[in-house]
N, C-alpha and C positions, 0 to 999 in steps of 0.2 A: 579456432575460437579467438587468440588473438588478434587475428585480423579485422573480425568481427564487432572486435571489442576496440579498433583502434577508429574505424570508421562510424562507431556509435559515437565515439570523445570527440570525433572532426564535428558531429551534427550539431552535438552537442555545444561549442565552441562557433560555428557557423552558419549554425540553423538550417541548411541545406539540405531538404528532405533527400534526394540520390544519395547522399552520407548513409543516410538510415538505408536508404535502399538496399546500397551496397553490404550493409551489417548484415542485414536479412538474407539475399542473396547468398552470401559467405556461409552463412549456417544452413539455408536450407537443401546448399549444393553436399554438403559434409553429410548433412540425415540422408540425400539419398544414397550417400555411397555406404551408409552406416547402419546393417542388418539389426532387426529389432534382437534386444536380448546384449549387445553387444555393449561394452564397461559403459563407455562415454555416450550411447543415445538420451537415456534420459535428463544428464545436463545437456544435451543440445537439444533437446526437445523442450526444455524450462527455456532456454536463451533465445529459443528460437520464437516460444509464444512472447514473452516481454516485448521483443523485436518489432515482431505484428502487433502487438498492443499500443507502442508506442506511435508504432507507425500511423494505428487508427486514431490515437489521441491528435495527430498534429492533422491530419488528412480528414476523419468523418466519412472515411469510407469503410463502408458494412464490409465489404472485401475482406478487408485488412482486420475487421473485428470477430469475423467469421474464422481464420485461420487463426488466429492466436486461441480463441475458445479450441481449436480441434486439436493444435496442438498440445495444449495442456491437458487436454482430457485425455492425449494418448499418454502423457504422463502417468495422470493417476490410476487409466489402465495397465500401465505397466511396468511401475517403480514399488517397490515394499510400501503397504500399507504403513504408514507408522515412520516410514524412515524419512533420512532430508531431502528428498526430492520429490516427496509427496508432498510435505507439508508446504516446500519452496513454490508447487506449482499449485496448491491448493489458496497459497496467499494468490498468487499470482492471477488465477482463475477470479478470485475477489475482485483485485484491481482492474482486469480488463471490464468486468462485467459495469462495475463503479465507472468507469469512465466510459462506457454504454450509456450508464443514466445521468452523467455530464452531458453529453451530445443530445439525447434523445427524449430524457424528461421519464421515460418510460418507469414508473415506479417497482415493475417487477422485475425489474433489471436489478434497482438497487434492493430489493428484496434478496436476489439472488448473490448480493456481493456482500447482506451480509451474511446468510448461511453458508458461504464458502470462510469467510474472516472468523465465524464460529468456530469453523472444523479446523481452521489454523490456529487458531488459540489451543484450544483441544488438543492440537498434537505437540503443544510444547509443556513440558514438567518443571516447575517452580518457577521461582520469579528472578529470571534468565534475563540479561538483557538483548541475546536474539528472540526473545519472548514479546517484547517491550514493541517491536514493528506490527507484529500482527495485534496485539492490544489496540497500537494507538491507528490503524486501520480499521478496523473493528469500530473504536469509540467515533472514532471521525463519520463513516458509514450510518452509525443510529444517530450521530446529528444532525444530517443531512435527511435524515428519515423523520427527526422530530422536524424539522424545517418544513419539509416536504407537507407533512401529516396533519402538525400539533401533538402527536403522543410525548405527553411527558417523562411517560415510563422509558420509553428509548433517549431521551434527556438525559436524564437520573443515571440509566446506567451507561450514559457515555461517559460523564463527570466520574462514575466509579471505573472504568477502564483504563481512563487518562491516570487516575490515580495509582495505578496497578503500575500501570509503566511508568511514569516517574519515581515509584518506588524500586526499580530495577536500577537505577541508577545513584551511584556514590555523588558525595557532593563535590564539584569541581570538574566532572566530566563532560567532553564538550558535546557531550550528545544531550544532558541537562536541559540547557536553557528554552531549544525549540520544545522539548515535553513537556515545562514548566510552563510555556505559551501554548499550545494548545488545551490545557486543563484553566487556562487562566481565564482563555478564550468560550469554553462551555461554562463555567460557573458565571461571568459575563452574563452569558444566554439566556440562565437562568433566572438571573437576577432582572431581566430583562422582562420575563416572562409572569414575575411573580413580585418583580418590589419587593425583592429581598435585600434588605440590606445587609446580612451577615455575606450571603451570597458575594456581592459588591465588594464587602472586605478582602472577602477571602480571595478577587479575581485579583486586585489591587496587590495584597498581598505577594503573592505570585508573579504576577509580573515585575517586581520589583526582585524578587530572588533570582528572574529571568535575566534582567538587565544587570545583576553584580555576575553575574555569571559568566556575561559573555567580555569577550578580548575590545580593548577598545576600537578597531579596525571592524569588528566584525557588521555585516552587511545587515544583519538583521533590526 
């Protein structure tokens, strides 16, 4: 898995799809040598679909979109209901499907990514900040669906998602500012939508707590 994970950081740094290639390759050569039931298959079954997920985001080949979906369904075939490698690849099944309906347009794609980001949410208890990624995948998801749509109701509770998850986080933490911009970025939306102007404040507002936040170097 390290090896896998050294030649994701090369792609990642040189954008060089064989990089990824090679990641993928590394884990899918390990699952065959690795009997179902055995400690380590189902994290290599999770790394294994991100891998093909990624690989389909840079590529647009059905391929590659194909195996990361079977990969992570053989996950939630056969990891504990409930436990972290369900819910790891239950997020994960979201994300590939989500970047299905980035390529493809196909709306029941992005239907499908966000009943997977629901049952990710679902599987996490109180307001966790490993809780806080599938929230803010989730709210991102019904944005793109109010976009897609016009439903306002999937608006509305993208702005209450965002809100979830930036409340998992202490003031000062450098995971903050990007959450404080994404909720700053949907009330925007809304305000956008409807000539709100408390809306307007409140996006203003936010991004101004976003920008004391961050380090002065920082990229964003």
């Amino acid at each position: 898995m390290l090896a896998s994970h050294l030649f994701e950081q090369r792609y990642q740094t040189r954008g060089d799809p064989e990089e990824l290639r090679h990641a993928t390759d590394v884990l899918e050569d390990r699952l065959a040598r690795t009997p179902p039931g055995a400690p380590q298959r189902d994290s290599l079954l999770n790394l294994a679909g991100a891998r093909w997920r990624e690989r389909y985001t840079a590529s647009a080949d059905p391929v590659h979109f194909t195996k990361a979906v079977s990969r992570l369904e053989e996950v939630l075939q056969e990891a504990e209901s409930g436990g972290a490698f369900h819910r790891t690849a239950t997020g994960n099944l979201g994300t590939a499907y989500r970047a299905h309906y980035n390529i493809t347009g196909d709306l029941a794609c992005l239907a499908a990514a966000v009943a997977a980001y629901e049952r990710a949410v679902a599987g996490w208890d109180g307001a966790t900040q490993d809780r806080a990624i599938p929230l803010s995948n989730l709210a991102n998801a019904l944005r793109a669906s109010y976009e897609a749509t016009g439903n306002r109701d999937h608006l509305d509770r993208s702005i209450d998602l965002h809100e979830q998850a930036v409340a998992t986080y202490p003031a000062g933490h450098p995971g903050l500012p990007q959450r404080l911009i994404n909720l700053a970025s949907a009330y925007g939306a809304r305000s956008s939508a409807t000539d709100g102007r408390a809306d307007l404040d409140r996006s203003a507002e936010l991004l101004l707590q976003a920008l004391d936040g961050m380090p002065a170097d920082s990229p964003m």
